[in-house]
Every structure is written in C-alpha cells, then in structure tokens.
N, C-alpha and C positions, 0 to 999 in steps of 0.2 A: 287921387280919386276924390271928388266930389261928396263928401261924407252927408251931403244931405240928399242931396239925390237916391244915395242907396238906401237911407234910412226911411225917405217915405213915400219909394214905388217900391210895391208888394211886389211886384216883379222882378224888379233888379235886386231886391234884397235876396231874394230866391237863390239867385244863379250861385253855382256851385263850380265857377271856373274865376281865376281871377282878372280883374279890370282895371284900365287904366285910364288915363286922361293925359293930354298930349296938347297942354296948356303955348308951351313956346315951339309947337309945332317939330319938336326932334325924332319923334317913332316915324310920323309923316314923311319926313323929310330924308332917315334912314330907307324908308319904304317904296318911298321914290312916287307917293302920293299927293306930296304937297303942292296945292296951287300958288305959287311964289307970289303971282298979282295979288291974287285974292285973301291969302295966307288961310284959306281952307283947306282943308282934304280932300279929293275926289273917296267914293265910298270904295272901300278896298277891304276884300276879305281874303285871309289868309290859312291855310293849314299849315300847321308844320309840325313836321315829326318829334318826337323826343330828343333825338341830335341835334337839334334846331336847322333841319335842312325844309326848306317850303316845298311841301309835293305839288300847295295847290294853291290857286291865285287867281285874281280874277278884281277889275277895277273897274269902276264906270265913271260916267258924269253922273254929278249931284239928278238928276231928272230919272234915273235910271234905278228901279228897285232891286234888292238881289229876294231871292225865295228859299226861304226853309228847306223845303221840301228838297233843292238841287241841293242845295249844302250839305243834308244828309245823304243824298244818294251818293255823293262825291266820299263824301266821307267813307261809307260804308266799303265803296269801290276799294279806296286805298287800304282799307283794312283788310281787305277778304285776299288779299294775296295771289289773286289768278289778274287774271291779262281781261278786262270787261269791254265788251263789246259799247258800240252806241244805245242809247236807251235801254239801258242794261239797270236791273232793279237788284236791291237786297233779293238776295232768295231765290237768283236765278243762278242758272249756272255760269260760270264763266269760260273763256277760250281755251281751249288745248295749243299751246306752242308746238 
C-alpha cells in the first residue's frame, strides 16, 4: 500500500477495512480483471464471505461508475438471510420459499 496516500487523505486514512495495491497487476489478474493490452483494471467490486467464497461481483469498463448506495443494499441482502426480491431494500421483508 501506498503509505502516503493513506497518510494524507483524511478519507482513506479513515477506513477501517484493509487495503491494497496491485502494483505488477497479480490480484487483477487472479480476478480476472486485468486489461492485458492496457495493463489496467477494468473497475471490479467484490464481496466475499468470511470462507473466502464471492457471493457478489460485478465489473465494468473504466467509463462506468459503481454507487454506494447498490453496494449496500447488496450487502445487506446477502446478510439478512431470506431469499430478496428485486428492488428489495434493508427493512423490508424478504420472500417466503
């Protein structure tokens, strides 16, 4: 990790998960995000459980933003242990099987 970087954005020093950098492009590249021409990333966000299994994934083109607010609700989904419908929010109910 980029120790200056965290040390002087008030933001990144915040975060309270841990972070890395993927300097010769190998997390990328296990992830199956790497642009080999370009030796970029495509933006690729990932969940994944405590067993290291990915519930949730989702990659775009650089052009393309992801939003907070899906990342939580996604989140939330996968935590709340019922079956969630589309456009299903924290604090609703979920599906009966």
């Amino acid at each position: 990790m980029h120790k200056a970087w965290v040390e002087n954005d008030e933001r990144v020093s915040k975060a309270k998960y841990p972070m890395v950098e993927d300097r010769k492009g190998e997390i990328s590249r296990d992830y199956g995000v790497l642009n080999e021409v370009t030796g970029n990333a495509f933006r690729g966000l990932f969940i994944i459980n405590p067993e290291g299994i990915i519930k949730y994934m989702v990659v775009t083109d650089d052009n393309v933003g992801r939003s907070t607010e899906e990342t939580y609700r996604v989140l939330a989904a996968l935590q709340s242990g019922g079956l969630c419908p589309v456009d299903w929010e924290p604090g609703q109910a979920t599906l009966k099987v």
